[in-house]
C-alpha positions in Angstrom: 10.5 -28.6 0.0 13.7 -27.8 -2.3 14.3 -30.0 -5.3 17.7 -30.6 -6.4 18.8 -30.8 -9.7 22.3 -32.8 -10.7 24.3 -31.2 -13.1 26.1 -35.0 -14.4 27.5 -34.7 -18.1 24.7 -36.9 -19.4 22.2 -34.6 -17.7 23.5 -31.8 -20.0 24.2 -33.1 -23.0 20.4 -34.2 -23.0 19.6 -30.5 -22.1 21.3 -29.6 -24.7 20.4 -31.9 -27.2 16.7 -32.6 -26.3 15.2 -31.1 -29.9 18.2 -33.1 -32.3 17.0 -36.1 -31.2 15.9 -39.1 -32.9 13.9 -39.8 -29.2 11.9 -42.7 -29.1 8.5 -41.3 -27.2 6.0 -43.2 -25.4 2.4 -43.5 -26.9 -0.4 -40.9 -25.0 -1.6 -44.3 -22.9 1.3 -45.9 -21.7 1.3 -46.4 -17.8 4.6 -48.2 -17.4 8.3 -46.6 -16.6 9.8 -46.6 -20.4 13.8 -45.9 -21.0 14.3 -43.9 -24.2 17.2 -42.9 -26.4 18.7 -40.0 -27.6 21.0 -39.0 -30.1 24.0 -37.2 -29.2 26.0 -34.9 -31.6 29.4 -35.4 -31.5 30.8 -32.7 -28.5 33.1 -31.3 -30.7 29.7 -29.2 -32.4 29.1 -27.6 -28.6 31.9 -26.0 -26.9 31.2 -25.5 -23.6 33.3 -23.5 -20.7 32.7 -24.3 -17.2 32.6 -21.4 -15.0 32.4 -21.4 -11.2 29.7 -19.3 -10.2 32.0 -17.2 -7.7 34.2 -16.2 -9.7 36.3 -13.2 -9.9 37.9 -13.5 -13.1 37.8 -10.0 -14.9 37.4 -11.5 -18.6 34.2 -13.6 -17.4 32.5 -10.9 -15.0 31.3 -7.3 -17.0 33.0 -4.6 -15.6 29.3 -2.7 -16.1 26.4 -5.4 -15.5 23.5 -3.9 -16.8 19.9 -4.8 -15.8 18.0 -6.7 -18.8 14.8 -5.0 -19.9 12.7 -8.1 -18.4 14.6 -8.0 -14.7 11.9 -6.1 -12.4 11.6 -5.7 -8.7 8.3 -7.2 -7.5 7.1 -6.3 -4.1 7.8 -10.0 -2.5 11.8 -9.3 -3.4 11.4 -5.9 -2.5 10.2 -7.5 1.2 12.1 -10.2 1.6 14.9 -8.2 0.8 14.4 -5.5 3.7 13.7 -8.4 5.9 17.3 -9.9 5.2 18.6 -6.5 5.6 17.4 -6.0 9.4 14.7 -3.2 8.4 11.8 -5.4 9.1 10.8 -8.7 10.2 9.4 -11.9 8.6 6.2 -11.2 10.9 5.4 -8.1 9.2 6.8 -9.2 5.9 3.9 -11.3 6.0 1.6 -8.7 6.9 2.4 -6.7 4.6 2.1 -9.2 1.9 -1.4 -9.7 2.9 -2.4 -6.2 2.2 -1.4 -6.5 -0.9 -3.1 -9.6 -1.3 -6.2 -7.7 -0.5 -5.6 -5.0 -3.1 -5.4 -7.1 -5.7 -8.6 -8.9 -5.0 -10.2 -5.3 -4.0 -8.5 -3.8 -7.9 -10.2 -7.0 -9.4 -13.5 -6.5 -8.1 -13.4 -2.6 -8.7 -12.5 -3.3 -12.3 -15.6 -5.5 -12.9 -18.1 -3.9 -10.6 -20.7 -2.6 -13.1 -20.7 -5.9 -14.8 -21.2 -7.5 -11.2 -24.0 -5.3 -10.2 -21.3 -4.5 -6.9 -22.4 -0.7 -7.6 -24.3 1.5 -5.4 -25.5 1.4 -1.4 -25.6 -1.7 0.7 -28.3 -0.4 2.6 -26.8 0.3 5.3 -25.0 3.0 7.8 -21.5 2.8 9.2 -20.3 3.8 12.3 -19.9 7.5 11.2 -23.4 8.0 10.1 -22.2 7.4 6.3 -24.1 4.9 3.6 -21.6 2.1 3.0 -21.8 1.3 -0.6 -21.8 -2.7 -1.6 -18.0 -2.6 -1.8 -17.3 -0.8 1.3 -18.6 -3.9 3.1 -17.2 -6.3 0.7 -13.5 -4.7 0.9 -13.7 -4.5 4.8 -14.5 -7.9 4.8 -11.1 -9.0 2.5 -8.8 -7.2 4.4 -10.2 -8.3 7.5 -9.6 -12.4 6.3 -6.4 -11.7 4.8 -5.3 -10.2 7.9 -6.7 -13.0 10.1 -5.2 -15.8 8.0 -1.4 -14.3 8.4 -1.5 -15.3 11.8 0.4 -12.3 12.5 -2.2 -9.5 13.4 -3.6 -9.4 17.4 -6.1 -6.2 16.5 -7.8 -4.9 13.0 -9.5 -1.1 13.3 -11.0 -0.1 10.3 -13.2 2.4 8.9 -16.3 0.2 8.3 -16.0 -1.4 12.3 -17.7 0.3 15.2 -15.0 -1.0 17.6 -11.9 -2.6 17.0 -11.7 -6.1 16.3 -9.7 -8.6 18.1 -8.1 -11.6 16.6 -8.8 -15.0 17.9 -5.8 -16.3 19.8 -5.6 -19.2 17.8 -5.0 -17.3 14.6 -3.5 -14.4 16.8 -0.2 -12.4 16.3 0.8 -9.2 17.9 0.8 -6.6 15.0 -1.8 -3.8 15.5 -3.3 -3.0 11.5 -5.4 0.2 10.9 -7.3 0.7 7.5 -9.6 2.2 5.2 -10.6 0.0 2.8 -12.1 1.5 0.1 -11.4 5.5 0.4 -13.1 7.6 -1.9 -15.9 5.1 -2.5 -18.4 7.4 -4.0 -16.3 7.8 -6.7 -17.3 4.3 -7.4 -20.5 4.6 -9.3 -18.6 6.8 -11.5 -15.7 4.8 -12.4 -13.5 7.0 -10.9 -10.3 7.4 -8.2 -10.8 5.0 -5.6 -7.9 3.7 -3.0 -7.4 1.5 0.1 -4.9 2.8 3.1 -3.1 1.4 5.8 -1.2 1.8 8.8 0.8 -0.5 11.2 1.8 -0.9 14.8 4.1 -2.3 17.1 3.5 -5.5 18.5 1.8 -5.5 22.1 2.6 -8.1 24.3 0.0 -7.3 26.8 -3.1 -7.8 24.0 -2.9 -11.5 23.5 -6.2 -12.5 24.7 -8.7 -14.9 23.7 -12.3 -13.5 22.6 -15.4 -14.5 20.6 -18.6 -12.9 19.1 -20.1 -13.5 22.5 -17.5 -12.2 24.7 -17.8 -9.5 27.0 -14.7 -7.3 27.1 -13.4 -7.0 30.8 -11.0 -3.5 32.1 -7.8 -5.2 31.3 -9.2 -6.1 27.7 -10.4 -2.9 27.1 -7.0 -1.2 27.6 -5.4 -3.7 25.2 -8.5 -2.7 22.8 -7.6 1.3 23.0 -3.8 0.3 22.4 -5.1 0.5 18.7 -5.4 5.2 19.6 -1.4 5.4 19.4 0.3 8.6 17.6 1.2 8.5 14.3 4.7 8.6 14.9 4.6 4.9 16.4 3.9 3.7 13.0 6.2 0.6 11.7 4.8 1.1 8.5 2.1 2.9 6.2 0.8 3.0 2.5 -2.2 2.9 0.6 -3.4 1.1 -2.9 -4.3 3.5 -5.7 -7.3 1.9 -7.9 -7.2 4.0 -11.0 -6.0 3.6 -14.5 -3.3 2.0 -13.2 -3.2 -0.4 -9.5 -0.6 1.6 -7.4 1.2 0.2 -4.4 2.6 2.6 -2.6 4.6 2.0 1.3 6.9 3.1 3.7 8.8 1.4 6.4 10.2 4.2 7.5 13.2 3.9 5.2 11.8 6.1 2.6 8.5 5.8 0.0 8.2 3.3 -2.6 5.6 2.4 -5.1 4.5 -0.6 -6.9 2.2 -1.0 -10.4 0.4 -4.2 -10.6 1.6 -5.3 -14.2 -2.0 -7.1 -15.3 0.3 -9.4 -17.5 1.3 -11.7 -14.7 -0.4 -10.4 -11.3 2.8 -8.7 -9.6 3.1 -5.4 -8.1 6.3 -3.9 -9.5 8.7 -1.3 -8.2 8.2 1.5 -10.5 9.0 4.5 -8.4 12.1 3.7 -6.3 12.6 6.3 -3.3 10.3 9.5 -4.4 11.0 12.8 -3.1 8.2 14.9 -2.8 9.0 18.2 -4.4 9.7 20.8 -1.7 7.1 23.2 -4.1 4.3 23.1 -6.2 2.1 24.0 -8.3 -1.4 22.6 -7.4 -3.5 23.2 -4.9 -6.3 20.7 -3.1 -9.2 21.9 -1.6 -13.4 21.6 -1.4 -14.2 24.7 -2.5 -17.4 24.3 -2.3 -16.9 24.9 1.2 -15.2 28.0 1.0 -18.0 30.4 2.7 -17.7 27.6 6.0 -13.7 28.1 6.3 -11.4 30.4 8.6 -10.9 33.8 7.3 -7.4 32.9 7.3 -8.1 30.3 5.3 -9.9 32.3 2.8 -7.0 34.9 2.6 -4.6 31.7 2.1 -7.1 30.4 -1.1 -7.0 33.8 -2.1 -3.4 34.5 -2.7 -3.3 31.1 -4.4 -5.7 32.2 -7.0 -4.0 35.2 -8.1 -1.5 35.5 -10.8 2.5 35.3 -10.2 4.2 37.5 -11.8 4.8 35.4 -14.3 1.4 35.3 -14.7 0.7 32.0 -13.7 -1.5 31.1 -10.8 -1.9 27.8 -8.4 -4.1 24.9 -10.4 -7.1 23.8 -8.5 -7.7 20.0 -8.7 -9.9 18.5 -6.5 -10.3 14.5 -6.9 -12.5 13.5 -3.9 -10.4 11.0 -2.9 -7.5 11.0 -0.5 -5.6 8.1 -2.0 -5.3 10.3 -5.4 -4.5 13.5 -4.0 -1.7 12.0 -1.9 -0.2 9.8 -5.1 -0.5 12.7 -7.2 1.2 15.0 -4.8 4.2 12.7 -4.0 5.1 13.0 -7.6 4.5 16.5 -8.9 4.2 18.2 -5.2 1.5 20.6 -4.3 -1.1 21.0 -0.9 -4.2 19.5 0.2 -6.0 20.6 2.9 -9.5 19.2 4.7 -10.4 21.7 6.7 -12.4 22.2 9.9 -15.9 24.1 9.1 -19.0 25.8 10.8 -20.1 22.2 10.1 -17.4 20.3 10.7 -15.1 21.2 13.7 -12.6 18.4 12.9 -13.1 18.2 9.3 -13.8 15.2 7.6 -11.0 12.9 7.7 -10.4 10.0 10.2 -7.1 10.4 12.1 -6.0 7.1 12.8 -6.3 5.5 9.8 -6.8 8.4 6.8 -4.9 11.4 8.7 -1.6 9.7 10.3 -0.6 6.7 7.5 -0.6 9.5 4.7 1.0 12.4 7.1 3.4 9.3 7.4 4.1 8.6 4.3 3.9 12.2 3.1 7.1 13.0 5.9 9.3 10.1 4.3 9.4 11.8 1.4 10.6 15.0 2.4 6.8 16.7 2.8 5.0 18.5 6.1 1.1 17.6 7.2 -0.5 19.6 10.1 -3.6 20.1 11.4 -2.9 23.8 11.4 -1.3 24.1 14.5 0.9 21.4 15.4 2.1 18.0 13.5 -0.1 14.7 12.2 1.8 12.1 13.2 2.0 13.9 17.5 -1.6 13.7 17.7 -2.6 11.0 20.6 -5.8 9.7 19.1 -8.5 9.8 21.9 -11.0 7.6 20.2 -10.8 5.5 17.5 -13.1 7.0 14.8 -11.5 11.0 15.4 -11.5 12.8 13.3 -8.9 15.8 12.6 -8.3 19.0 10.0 -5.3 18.4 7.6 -3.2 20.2 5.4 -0.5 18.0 3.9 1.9 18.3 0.9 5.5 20.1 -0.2 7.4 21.2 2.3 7.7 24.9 1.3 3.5 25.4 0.5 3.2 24.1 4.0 5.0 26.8 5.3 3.4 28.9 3.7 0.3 28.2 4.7 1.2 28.2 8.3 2.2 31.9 8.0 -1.4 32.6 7.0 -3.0 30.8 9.8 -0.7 32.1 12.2 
């Protein structure tokens, strides 16, 4: 509903003299309609200029407008203006608006968690043999009902699932979603870098299907299930939430990266880093160490160079956060590499491809950077399952490089 407001002389002469007045008002338990009175300085006291709001006259319009210091970008304008600009659509301007719903309730939660008792294990095991910690399941749980209240979503996959979940038709859209909702979460405990990531897919007509908790899955519904194991590259968009000691927003629609801090004053995500550029070097380097006598031996030649002095004398700073969401924000600003590894232990490393691996490789190529797996690209792997898992080395162009000359 749109409310209209007349702009009649009397109207705005009582705008404008509301506070001079000698108003007449009614007493705190009247329950009739009451007319009232107000003075009215003489007009000659308020000169006033009409302007027609499309102008073009020069001595009315600044030749420079400036932004105030009050007029921010928030992430719905940010949206709704790529929707009106053709890069998206109001389907997944929704979508995406949900997420974000879900990070702020996910930021809120984090923020108060010790004083909640929402710290330590749920008691229970996910999918990848892990202990879910009380917000895992929590978090899983709010993006999974924002998603399924947009309408807009036909299949979640996320971390904290054993299989992918399909929406009910009735609240059913077409958007495939991918995420990890709380990465990093045993940096939780410890009040420490936590995040949330995301990826989503193209619409697929052919996986609108009606199912319940008691439904068994026939061929046909199967295939639309596995739909959800598409490369990277088919992404329509990809971000993450940063929970640290600031909330970041952070997406990419394939136009470039953007990220949004949640200003606590009024609730809003925004726009603080327009368009980042990953530098195409850096100076900081990402890796488990602790793993070091379990990598390649091309590996361990690779961390070796980076630990000896230039000839400036300056080497490579280790930093190591435990959580991908950090590593990644931190990267996209100040460049650098991070790598996961496969080990004796691991043969696919430790990361989840379809939604840890390919939304950051994603986002990480948008703004100018590389991610591999040490032989080929990220975003060209065809998951084959939809908890794979894959080695990664992501960050600056140039250190990229580098370290594919090592592996080679």
């Amino acid at each position: 509903m749109i409310r209209t407001i007349s702009s009649s002389p009397q109207q705005a002469l009582l705008s404008t003299n509301f506070f001079s007045s000698s108003a007449r008002f009614p007493s705190p338990n009247f329950h009739t309609h009451r007319s009232y009175t107000f003075s009215v300085a003489p007009a000659a006291k308020f000169p006033i200029r009409a302007v027609s709001l499309g102008t073009t006259d020069p001595e009315i319009r600044p030749k420079n407008p400036r932004r105030a210091g009050f007029d921010v970008e928030n992430l719905t304008t940010w949206l709704l203006k790529q929707e009106q600009s053709g890069q998206i659509d109001a389907e997944l301007t929704i979508v995406l608006s949900s997420i974000s719903l879900a990070c702020k309730q996910i930021a809120s939660l984090l923020q108060r968690s010790s004083i909640i008792n929402l710290t330590g294990a749920h008691g229970t095991i996910n999918v990848q043999g892990e202990d879910q910690k009380k917000l895992d399941v929590i978090s899983n749980e709010l993006f999974c009902s924002c998603l399924r209240s947009t309408g807009r979503t036909g299949i979640i996959a996320s971390e904290e699932e054993d299989v992918p979940v399909a929406v009910e038709e009735t609240y059913s859209g077409n958007y495939v979603v991918v995420f990890d909702p709380i990465d990093g979460s045993a940096n939780i405990d410890t009040a420490l870098t936590t995040g949330s990531i995301f990826g989503i897919y193209a619409p697929d007509k052919q996986c609108l299907f009606d199912i319940d908790d008691d439904s068994t899955l026939n061929q046909e519904e199967q295939k639309c299930i596995m739909n959800v194991c598409q490369p990277g590259s088919n992404l329509l968009a990809a971000g993450y939430c940063l929970y640290s000691s600031s909330v970041v927003f952070t997406i990419s629609i394939g136009k470039g990266v953007f990220s949004f801090t949640l200003d606590p004053t009024y609730g809003e995500f925004v726009l603080t880093h327009p368009n980042i550029k990953i530098p195409s070097l850096g100076k900081i380097y990402s890796f488990n160490e602790g793993n070091y006598d379990l990598w390649d031996d091309k590996l361990k030649k690779y961390i070796d160079h980076l630990r000896q002095p230039t000839s400036s004398g300056k080497s490579y700073s280790g930093r190591y956060i435990g959580c991908l969401v950090g590593e990644i924000h931190r990267m996209l600003l100040v460049g650098g590499i991070y790598g996961n590894p496969a080990n004796v232990h691991n043969k696919n490393g430790n990361l989840r491809l379809l939604y840890e691996c390919a939304p950051m490789s994603y986002l990480i190529e948008q703004a100018g950077g590389k991610a591999i797996d040490g032989q080929g690209r990220i975003l060209d792997i065809i998951p084959m399952e939809i908890h794979q898992r894959s080695p990664i080395f992501i960050g600056s162009s140039e250190e990229v490089e580098k370290l594919q000359k090592f592996l080679a």
